[in-house]
N, C-alpha and C positions, 0 to 999 in steps of 0.2 A: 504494500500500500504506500500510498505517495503522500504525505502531510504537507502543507506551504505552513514554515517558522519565520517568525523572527528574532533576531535575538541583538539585543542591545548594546552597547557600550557607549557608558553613561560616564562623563567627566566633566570634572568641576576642578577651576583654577584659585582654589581656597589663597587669599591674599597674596596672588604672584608666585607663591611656591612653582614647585613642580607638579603640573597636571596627576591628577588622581582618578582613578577608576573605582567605581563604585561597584562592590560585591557582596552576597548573602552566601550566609549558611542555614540549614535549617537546624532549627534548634533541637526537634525532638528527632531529626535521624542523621546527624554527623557524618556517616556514612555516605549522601548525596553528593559529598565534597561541595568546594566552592564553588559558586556559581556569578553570571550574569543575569537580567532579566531577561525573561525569553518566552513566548508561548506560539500558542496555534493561530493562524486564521481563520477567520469564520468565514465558510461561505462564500458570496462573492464582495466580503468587505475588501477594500484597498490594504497593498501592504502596510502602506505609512499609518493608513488611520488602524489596522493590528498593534503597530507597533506601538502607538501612544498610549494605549487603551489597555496593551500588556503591562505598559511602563508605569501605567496609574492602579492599575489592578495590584500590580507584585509590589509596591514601593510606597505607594501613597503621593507619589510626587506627581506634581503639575507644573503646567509650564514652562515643561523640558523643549528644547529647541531640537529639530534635526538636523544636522551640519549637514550629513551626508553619507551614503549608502556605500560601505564599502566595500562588500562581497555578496554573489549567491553559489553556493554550492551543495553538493549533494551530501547529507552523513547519514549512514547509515545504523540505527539504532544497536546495537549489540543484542537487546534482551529479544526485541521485540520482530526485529529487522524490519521493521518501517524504511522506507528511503523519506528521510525529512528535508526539504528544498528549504534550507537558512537562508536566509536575508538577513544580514551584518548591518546594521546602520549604525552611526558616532552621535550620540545626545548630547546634548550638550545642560548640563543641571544649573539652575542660580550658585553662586559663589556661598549665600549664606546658609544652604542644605547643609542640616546638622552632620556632625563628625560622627557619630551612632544612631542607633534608633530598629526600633522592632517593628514587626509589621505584621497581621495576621491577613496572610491571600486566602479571599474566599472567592475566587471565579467570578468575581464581578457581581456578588452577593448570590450565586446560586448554592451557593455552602455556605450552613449556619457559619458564626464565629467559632464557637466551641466546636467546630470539625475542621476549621481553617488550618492552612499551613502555616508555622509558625515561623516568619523571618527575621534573621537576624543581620542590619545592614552595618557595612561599613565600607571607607575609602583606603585603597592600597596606592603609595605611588607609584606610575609608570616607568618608573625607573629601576624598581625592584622587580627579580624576580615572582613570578606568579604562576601558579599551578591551576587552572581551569577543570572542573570534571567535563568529561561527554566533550571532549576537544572545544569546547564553546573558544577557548583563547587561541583559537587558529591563525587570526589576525590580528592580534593585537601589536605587531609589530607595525601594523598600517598607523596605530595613533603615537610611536615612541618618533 
């Protein structure tokens, strides 16, 4: 089966430092390893408006800008063998998006709270290395 993804890369220029990438863990299965935001598209939604709509779903943030799309390719799931068709795009966050913060994803409210994924955010700099699960940092050299 064939899914259309997208999957984000959210950075923010916290007071002229060095850009930062915005990442979750989930809290109650560690295991998930690191991630970016990412999900499905619906339907015949556009990719852009998937992407914002994941970004607000998984993060709580608004207002993110899209710089610019910088890859589509094909991964294929391991568990599942799905071929997922990613769409990479660069967000771009406000500067004053908090340094932490948790987040409970509930699919756009179709999952109670108390069944919600429990996330846990934070900023890594681009200049460090970074370990991505499910290859999500395939590109992440496009934003160093």
């Amino acid at each position: 089966m064939r899914i259309r993804k997208v999957l984000a890369y959210i950075t923010r220029n916290a007071g002229g430092r060095i850009p930062e990438l915005l990442v979750f863990d989930h809290r109650d299965f560690p295991e998930a390893g690191t991630q970016v935001p990412a999900g499905t598209v619906d339907g015949d939604e556009s990719i852009e408006d998937a992407l914002l709509r994941e970004v607000e779903e998984e993060t709580g943030l608004t207002g993110c800008l899209i710089t610019r799309k910088i890859a589509v390719y094909d991964w294929v799931h391991p568990d599942t063998h799905n071929t997922h068709e990613r769409h990479v795009f660069h967000v771009l966050a406000e500067d004053n998006t908090p340094e932490t913060w948790t987040w409970i994803e509930t699919s756009g409210g179709a999952v109670p709270k108390s069944e919600g994924y429990v996330l846990v955010f934070r900023w890594v700099r681009l200049d460090q290395p970074l370990e991505l699960a499910g290859n999500q940092g395939d590109f992440l050299d496009a934003l160093r």
